[in-house]
C-alpha positions in Angstrom: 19.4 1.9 -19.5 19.6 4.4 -16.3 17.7 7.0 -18.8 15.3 4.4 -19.1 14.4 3.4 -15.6 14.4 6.8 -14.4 11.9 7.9 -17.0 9.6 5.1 -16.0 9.5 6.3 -12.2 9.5 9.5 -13.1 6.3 9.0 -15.3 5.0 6.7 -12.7 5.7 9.0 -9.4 4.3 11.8 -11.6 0.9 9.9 -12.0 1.0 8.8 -8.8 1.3 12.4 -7.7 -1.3 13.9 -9.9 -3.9 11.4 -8.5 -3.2 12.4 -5.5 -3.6 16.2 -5.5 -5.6 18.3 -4.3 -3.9 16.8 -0.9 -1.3 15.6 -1.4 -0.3 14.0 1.6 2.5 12.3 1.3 4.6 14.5 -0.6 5.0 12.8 -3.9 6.2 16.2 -5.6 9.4 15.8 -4.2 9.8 12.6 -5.4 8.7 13.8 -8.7 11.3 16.3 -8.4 14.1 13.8 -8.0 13.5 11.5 -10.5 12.6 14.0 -13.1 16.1 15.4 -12.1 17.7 12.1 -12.5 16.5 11.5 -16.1 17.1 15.0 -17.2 20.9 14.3 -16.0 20.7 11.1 -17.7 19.7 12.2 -20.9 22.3 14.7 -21.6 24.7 11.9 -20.2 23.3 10.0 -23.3 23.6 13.3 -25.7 27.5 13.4 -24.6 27.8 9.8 -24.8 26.3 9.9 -28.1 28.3 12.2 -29.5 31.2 10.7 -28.7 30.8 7.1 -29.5 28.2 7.6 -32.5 26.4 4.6 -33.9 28.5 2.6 -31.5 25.9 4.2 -28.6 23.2 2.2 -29.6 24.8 -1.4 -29.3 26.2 -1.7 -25.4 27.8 -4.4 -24.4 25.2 -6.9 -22.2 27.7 -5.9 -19.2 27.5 -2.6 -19.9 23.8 -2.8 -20.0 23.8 -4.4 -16.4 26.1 -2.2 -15.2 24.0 0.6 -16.1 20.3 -1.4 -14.7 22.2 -1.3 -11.5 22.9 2.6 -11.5 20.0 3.6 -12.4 17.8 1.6 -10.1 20.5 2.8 -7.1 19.4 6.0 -8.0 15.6 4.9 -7.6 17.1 3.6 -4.6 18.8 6.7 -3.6 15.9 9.0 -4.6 13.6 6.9 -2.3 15.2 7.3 0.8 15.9 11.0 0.6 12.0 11.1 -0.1 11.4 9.1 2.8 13.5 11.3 5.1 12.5 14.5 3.9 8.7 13.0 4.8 9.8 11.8 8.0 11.3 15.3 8.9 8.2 17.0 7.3 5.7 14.4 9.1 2.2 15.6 7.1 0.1 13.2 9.3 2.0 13.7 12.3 3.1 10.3 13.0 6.3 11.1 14.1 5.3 13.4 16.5 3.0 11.2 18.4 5.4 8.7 18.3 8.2 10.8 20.3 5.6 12.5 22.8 4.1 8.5 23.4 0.5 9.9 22.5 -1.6 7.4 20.7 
């Protein structure tokens, strides 16, 4: 299940990302980055796991399956805020900056 749900935002923060170049504003790559991460870690969790449990792999437990919704969509979580910061400390549209200096 956390392969799962961070191969869907990765797919979607990838298109996302792609409709956004040439600009590219608001720094989706990283974002990309992470999630695309994420899954890649995920799935050779789920090789591992696989080869250890087998057939057995491919019928969790409902609690097990909950348990894993929940990791993987902290890790969303998790991924999101790092993405937030490092736009925040990047500040593209200078936001931030105006802010601090009181400029409107």
């Amino acid at each position: 299940m956390t392969l799962l749900v961070t191969v869907f935002a990765a797919v979607i923060s990838t298109a996302l990302w792609y409709k956004s170049l040439p600009k590219n504003e608001m720094k989706l790559g990283i974002l990309c980055w992470l999630f695309w991460g994420a899954s890649i870690m995920w799935l050779i969790d789920a090789i591992f796991e696989y080869a250890e449990l087998g057939a057995a792999y491919f019928t969790p437990a409902p609690e097990d399956m909950l348990n894993d919704l929940f990791l993987g969509l902290s890790v969303i979580a998790l991924a999101l805020i790092v993405w937030v910061i490092a736009l925040i400390v990047k500040d593209p549209k200078g936001v931030v900056k105006k802010a601090i200096s009181g400029k409107k």
